[in-house]
C-alpha positions in Angstrom: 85.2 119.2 106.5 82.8 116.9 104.7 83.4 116.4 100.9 81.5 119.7 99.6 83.5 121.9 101.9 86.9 120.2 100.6 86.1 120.9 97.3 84.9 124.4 97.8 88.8 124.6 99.8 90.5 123.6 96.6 88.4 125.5 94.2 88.3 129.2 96.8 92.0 128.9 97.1 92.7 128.1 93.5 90.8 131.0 92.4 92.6 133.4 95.0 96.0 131.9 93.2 94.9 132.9 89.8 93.7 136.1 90.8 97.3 136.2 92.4 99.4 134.8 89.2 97.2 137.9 86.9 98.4 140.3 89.9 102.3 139.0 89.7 102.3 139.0 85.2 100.9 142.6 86.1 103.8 143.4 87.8 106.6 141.5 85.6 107.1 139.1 87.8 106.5 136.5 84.8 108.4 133.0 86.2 106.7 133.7 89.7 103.1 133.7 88.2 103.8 130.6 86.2 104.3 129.4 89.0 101.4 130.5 90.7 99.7 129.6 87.8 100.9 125.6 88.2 99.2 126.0 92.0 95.9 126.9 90.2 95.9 123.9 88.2 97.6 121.5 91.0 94.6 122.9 93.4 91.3 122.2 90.7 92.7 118.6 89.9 93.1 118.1 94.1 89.5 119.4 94.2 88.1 116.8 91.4 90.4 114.1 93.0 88.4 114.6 95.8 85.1 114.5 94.0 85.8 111.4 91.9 88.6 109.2 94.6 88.8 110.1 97.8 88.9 113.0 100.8 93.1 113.0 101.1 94.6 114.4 97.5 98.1 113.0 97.2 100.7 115.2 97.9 102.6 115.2 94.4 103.2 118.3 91.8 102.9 116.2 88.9 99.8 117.5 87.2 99.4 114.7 84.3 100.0 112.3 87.5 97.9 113.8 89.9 94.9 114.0 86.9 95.1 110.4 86.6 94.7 109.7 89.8 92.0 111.9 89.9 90.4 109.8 86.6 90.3 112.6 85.0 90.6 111.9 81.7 93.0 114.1 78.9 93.5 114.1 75.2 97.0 114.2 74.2 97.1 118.1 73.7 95.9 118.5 77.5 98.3 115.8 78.4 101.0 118.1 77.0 99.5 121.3 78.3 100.1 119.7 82.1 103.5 118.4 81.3 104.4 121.9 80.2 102.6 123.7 83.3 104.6 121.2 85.6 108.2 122.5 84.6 106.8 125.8 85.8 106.6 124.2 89.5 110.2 122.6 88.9 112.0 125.4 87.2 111.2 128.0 89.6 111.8 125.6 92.4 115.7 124.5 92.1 118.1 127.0 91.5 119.6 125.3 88.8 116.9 125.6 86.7 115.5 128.6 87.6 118.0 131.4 86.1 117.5 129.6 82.3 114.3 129.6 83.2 114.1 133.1 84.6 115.7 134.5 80.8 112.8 132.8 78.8 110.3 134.2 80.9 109.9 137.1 78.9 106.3 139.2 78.7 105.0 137.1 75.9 106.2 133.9 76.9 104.3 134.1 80.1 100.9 135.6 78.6 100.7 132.4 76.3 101.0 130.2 79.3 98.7 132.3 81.2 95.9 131.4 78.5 97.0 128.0 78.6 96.5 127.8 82.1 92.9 129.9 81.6 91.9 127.4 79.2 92.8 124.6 81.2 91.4 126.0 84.7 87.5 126.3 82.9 88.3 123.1 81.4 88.4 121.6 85.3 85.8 123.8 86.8 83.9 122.3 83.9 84.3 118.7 85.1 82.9 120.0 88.9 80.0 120.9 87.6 79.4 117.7 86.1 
């Protein structure tokens, strides 16, 4: 794939996902489409890493790591926004965290991170278009 068709990858499938995470809140299923909603944002900051770096995203879940490696630069409040979307991809991951996490899941909770993650998933299709 040349570097058009990569992005076009991680911006197709990130799409898919968030149509995905909307399908899963739908259905109450509120800590699995956080975490759906992390892939979204883990797959647009892949797809400027490739625009801005290189062809071969690293393979971390980090998303204020990865968007510095992908010189994409945040204010504070975005900083924040991608720390908080990250726990989403830890919490639902390990066991240990995921029942506490599972209980604060709640309708709401999950809503207000969905716009977050709306917000922040025009933010980065923004920065493609650039």
């Amino acid at each position: 794939m040349d570097k058009k068709e990569l992005i076009r990858y991680w911006v197709d499938t990130a799409l898919r996902d968030y149509n995905t995470m909307l399908h899963l809140y739908e259905t109450g299923d509120y800590h699995w489409s956080l975490f759906i909603g992390h892939l979204v944002i883990e797959k647009l900051i892949k797809a400027i890493y490739v625009k801005n770096v290189s062809d071969n995203p690293p393979r971390i879940h980090d998303l204020s790591r990865l968007a510095e490696k992908a010189l994409i630069h945040t204010t504070d409040e975005q900083k924040d926004v991608l720390d908080l979307l990250t726990t989403f991809n830890i919490n639902v991951r390990y066991p240990d965290y995921k029942h506490e996490f599972y209980k604060k899941c709640t309708k709401e909770y999950a809503w207000e991170n969905i716009e977050r993650i709306r917000e922040m998933k025009e933010w980065l299709l923004s920065l493609l278009q650039e």
